[in-house]
C-alpha positions in Angstrom: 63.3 26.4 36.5 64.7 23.0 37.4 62.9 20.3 39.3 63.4 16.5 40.2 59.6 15.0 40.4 60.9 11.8 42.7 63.3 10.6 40.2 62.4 12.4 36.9 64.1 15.8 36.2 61.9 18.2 34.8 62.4 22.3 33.6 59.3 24.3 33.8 59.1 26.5 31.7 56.8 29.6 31.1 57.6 32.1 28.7 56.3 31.4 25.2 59.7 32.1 23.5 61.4 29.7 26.3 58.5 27.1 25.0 59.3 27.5 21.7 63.1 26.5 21.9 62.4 24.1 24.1 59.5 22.1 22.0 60.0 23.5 18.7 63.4 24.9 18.0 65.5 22.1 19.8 63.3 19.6 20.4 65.8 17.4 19.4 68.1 17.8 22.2 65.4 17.8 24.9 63.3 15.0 23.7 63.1 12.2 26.4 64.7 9.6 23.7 66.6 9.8 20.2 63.4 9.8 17.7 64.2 6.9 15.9 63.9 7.1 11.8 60.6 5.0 11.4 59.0 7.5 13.9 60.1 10.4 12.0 58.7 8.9 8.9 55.2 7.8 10.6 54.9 11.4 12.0 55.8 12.9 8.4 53.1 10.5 7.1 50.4 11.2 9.5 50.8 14.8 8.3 50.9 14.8 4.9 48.6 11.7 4.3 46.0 12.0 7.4 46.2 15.8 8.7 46.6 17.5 5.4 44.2 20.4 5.0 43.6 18.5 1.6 42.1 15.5 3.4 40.2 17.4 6.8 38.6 19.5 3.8 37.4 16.3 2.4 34.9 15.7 5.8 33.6 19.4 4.9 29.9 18.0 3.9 29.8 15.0 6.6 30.6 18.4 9.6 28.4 20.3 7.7 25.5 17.6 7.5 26.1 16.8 11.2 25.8 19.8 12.8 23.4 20.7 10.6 21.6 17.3 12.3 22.5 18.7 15.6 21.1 21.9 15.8 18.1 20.9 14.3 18.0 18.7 17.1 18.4 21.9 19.8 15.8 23.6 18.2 13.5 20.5 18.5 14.7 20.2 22.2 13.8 23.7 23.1 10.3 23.7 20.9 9.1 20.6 23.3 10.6 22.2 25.9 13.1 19.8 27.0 16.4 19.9 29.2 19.6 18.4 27.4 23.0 18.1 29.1 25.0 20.1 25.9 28.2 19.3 27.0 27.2 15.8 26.5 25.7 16.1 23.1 28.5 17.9 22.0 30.9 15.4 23.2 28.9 12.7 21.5 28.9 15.0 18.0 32.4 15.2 18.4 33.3 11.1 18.7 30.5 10.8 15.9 32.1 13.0 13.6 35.6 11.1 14.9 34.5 7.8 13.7 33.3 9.1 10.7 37.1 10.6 9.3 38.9 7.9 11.2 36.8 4.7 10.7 34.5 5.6 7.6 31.1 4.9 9.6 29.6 6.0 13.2 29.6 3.0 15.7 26.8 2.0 18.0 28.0 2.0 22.1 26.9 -1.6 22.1 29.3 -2.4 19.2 32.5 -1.2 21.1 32.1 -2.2 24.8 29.2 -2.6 27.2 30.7 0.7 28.7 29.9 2.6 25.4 32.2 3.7 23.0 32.6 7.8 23.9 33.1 6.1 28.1 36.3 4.5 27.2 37.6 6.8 25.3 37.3 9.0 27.8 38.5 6.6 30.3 41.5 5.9 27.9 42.1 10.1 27.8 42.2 10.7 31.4 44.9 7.8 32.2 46.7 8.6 29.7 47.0 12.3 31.6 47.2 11.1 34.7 50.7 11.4 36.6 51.6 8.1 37.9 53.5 7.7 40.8 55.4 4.3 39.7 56.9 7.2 36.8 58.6 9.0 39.8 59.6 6.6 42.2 60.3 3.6 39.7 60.9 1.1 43.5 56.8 1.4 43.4 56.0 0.8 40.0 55.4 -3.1 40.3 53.2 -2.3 43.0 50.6 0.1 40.8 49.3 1.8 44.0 47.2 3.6 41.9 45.7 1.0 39.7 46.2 2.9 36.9 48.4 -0.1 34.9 46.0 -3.1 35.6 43.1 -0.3 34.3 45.4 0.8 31.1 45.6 -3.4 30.5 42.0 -3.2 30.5 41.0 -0.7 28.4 44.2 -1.3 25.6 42.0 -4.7 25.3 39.1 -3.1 24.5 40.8 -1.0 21.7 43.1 -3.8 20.5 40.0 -6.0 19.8 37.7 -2.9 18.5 40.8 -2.0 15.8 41.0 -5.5 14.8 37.2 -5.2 13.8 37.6 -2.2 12.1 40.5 -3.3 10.4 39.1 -6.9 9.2 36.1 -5.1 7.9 38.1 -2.3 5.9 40.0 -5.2 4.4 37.1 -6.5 3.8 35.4 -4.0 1.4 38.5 -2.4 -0.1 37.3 1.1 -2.0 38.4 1.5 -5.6 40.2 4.0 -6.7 38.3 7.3 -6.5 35.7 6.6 -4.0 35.8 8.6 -0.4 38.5 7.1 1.6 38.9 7.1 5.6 42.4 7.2 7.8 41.9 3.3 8.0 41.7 3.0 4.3 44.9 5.3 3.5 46.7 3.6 6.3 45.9 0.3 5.0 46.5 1.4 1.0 50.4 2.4 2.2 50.9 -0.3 4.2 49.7 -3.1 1.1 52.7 -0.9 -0.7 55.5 -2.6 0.7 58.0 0.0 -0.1 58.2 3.7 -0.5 59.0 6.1 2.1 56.3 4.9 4.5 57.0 1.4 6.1 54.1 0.5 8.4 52.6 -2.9 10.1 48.8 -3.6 11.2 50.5 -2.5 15.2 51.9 1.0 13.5 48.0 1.3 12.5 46.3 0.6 15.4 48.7 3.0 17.7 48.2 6.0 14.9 44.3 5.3 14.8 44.3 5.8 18.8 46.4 8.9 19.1 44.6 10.5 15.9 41.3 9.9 17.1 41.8 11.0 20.7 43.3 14.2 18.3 40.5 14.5 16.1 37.7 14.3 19.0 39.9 16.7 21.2 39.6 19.3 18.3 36.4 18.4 17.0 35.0 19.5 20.3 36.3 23.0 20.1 35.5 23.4 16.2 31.6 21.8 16.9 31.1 24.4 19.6 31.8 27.2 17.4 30.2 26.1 14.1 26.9 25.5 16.7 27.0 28.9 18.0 27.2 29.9 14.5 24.3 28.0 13.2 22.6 28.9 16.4 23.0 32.7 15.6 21.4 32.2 11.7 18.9 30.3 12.7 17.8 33.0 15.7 18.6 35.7 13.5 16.6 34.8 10.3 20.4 36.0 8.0 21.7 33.2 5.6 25.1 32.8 5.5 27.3 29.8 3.4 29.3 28.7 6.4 32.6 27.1 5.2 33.9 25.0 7.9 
């Protein structure tokens, strides 16, 4: 089905096979710009270096150790008889675990922004989903009825000057060869290359360590919930299992 949204032309679509030609099969064609060839190459490198089952497997004992941590914590909770709001425990495991395959290290609220780390990057999440009307009618985009530009100036300043800490103290401490490395560290390791397949700068690494960790905490929700009720169920049920997560 065709639509124009103000100015923007848009095709809903909502049969899975429809989907699949449209996103997958020639998503080329449909794609709202001609991918240039240093995108194609930082998406092929964010796949094979950062998302490769190889390296998420890598993290198995730090998700393992912390929800391990966690429920340990629930079962403390419900021994003292104490009320916990789960959804937000679980969303703070989540970032945790985040930081940890991301940045190398959890960070302290304090450390980020005075609005807490897991607040702005939930703040950053919801305007990056919401519709803006200056998008559709582009006469009203200088006006930002909705705010939503001077609040995205706002919080990209909070990132910019968090990546630039994380960055300077990765460069820092460089890891020798062997030792546990984070997404920071490969991303910094390819870029001190020079050449190669891969060409990327310190902005390429700071707009890949955004979009991977809002990723990573998105699915990290979803996974943590499930590996709980799992741990929650052994612990209840007195069997030992070897979970492999």
């Amino acid at each position: 089905m065709y639509l124009r949204l103000g100015l923007v032309p848009v095709i809903v679509v909502s049969l899975p096979k429809a989907a699949k030609q449209f996103l997958k099969t020639h998503d080329l064609v449909f794609a709202s710009r001609p991918p240039h060839e240093s995108s194609k190459n930082i998406r092929k490198m964010c796949t094979l270096e950062l998302l490769s089952n190889a390296k998420i497997n890598s993290f198995k004992s730090m998700r393992r150790e912390e929800v391990g941590l966690f429920v340990n914590f629930l079962k403390d909770a419900s021994h003292n008889c104490m009320a916990i709001d789960l959804s937000a425990k679980i969303s703070s495991l989540s970032a945790d675990m985040s930081c940890q395959m991301v940045f190398g290290k959890k960070y302290m609220d304090k450390e980020f922004d005075e609005r807490g780390f897991k607040a702005v990057i939930h703040e950053g999440m919801v305007l990056s989903a919401k519709p803006n009307i200056g998008d559709y009618v582009p006469c009203l985009a200088s006006f930002d009825l909705q705010g939503l530009m001077k609040r995205m100036k706002a919080v990209s300043k909070v990132f910019d000057a968090f990546f630039d800490k994380i960055i300077d103290e990765h460069m820092e401490s460089k890891k020798e060869e062997g030792e546990s490395q984070d997404f920071v560290d490969v991303m910094l390791g390819i870029m001190g290359l020079n050449e190669g397949e891969y060409q990327i700068n310190m902005p390429h690494i700071k707009a890949i360590i955004l979009v991977i960790n809002q990723f990573v905490v998105s699915r990290l929700q979803i996974i943590s919930i499930t590996l709980i009720t799992v741990q929650l169920f052994i612990h209840r049920s007195g069997i030992f299992i070897r979970p492999r997560f």
